[in-house]
N, C-alpha and C positions, 0 to 999 in steps of 0.2 A: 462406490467409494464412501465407508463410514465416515460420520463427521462432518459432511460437503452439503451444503443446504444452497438449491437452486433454486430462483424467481421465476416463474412461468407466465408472462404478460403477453396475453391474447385475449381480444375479444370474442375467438369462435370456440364454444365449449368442447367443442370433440379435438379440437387442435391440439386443446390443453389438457386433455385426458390422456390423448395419444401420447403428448410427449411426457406425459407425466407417468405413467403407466412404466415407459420403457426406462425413464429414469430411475422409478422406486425399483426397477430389478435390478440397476446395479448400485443397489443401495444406498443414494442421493436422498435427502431428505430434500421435496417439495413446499414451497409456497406458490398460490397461482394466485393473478388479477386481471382481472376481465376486460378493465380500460388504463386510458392513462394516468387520472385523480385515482384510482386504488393500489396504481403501481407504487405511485410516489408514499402514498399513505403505509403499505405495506413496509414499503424499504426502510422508511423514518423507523418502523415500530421496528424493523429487525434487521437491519443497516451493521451490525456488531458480527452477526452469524451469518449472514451470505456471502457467498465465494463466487456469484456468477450470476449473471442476470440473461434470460430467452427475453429477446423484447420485440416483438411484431412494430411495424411501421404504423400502417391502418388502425386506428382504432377512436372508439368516440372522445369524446372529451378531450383528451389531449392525444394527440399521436408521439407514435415513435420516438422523432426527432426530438421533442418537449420537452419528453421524458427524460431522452440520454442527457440534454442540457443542463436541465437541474439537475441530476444526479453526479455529472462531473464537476460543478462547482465543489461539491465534498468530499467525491468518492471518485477510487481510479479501481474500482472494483471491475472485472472483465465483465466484458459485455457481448453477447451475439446477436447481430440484428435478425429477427427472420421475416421477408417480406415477398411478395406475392412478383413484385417488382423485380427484374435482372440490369436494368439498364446501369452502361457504366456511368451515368454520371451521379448515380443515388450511390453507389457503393464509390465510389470516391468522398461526394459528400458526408456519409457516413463514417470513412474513415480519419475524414478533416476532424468531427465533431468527438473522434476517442471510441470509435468501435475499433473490437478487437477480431473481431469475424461477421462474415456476412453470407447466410447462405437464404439461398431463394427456394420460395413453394414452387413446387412439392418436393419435400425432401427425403431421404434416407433415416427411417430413426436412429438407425445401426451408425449410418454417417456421423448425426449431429451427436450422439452419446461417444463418437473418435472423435469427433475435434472439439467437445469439452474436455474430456481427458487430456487430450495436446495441450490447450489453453491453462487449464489448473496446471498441469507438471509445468508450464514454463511458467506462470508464475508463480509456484513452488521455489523455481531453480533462482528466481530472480530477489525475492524474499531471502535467502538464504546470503545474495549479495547485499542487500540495505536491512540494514537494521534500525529499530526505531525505537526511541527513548526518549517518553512523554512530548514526541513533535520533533525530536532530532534525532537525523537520520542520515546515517555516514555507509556509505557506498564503498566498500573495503574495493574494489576493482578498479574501480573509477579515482580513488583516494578522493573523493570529496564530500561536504556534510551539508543537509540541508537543516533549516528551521521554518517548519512548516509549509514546507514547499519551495520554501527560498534559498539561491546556493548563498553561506557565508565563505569571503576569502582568508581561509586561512594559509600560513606558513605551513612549512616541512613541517618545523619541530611543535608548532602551537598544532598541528593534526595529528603528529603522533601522542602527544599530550593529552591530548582528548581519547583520542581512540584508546591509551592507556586507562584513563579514567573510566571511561566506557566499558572498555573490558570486564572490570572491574567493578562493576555497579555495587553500590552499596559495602563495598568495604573500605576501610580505613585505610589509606597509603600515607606514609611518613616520607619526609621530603627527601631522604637518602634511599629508601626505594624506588622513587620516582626517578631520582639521578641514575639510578644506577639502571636501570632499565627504559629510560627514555634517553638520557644524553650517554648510558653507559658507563662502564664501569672508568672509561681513560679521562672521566670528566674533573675536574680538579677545582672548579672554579666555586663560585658563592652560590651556597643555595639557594638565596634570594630571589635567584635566576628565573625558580621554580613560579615564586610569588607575582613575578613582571608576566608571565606568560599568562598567571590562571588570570588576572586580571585583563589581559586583552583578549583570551578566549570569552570570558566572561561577557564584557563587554558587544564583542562582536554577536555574541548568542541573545542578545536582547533581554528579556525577559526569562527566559531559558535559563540565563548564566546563572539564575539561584536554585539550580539545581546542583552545581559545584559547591559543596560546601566544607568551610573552614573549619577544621578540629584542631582546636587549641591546642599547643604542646607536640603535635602529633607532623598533620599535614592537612590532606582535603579527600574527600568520598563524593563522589556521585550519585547523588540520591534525587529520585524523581519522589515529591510530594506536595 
């Protein structure tokens, strides 16, 4: 899979050659680290371009569990634990701390190259439901938005107002296109309307909300800068 750059965190060199080997054949781009301080160091430096992290349990410096911790404080990047261990109670705990799979040594290369592929296309499929705009992120399935991780409560018509705006990033909407495709065309009332709304969207978005912005004469644009 062009474009797909995988983390390979193991301490044992041939672990990481193995699965590295089988990954470059179906064209994965690799990074490997050998303990848990260069896993972390790695990820910081290239945290933008990985799609998936191999992370062994065992390792010096910091183990497994360390790893996956700090790394979920900033990232919900998928993760596969691989550990020498089967017992159910690590793979529960593992799945408490935000793994997304768990398979134990010795494993199938052929296996764990099918269920990264599984793991990317679902969250491919889920990507396509959340979209994200500069830290706000509305959930067209779910009808809900976060900001930065946090759900904000919005109304029916203050989300479809947003998600309009959304839509629509970076272009200019005038307050009678807004009417007329948020409250629709049967809507009769004072545009003002529009004005009460961007201001408790705004509001509600934190810091966020000055990414709504006011074009004089016009209406408002959604511009992340």
């Amino acid at each position: 899979m062009e474009g797909v750059t995988i983390l390979v965190v193991d301490d044992e060199f041939r672990m990481r050659k193995l699965v590295k080997d089988f990954l470059q054949k179906e064209d994965f781009t690799v990074l490997e680290a050998g303990d848990g301080e260069e896993a972390i160091k790695t990820f910081d430096e290239n945290k933008e371009k990985i799609n998936l992290i191999l992370l062994d349990v065992m390792m010096p410096k910091l183990d497994g569990w360390s790893v996956l911790r700090q790394i979920r404080q900033e990232s919900k990047v998928p993760v596969i634990m691989l550990t020498a261990r089967g017992e159910e109670q690590d793979e529960l705990f593992g799945f408490e701390l935000g793994v997304d799979e768990y398979i134990s040594k010795p494993f199938s290369p052929k296996i764990l190259v099918a269920r990264i592929k599984a793991i990317l296309n679902r969250t491919e499929d889920k990507q396509k439901e959340n979209k994200n705009y500069g830290g706000i992120e509305i959930n067209t399935e779910g009808r809900t938005v976060t900001v930065d991780g946090k759900l904000v409560e919005l109304s029916l018509r203050e989300y479809e107002l947003l998600k309009y705006l959304l839509d629509n990033e970076n272009v200019a909407l005038s307050r009678d296109k807004i009417l007329n495709n948020v409250w629709n065309y049967d809507y009769y009332g004072d545009s003002r309307t529009i004005d009460s709304h961007i201001k408790k969207i705004r509001h509600k978005l934190g810091k966020k909300g000055k990414y709504i912005k006011t074009i004089r004469g016009v209406g408002y644009k959604f511009e992340v800068k």
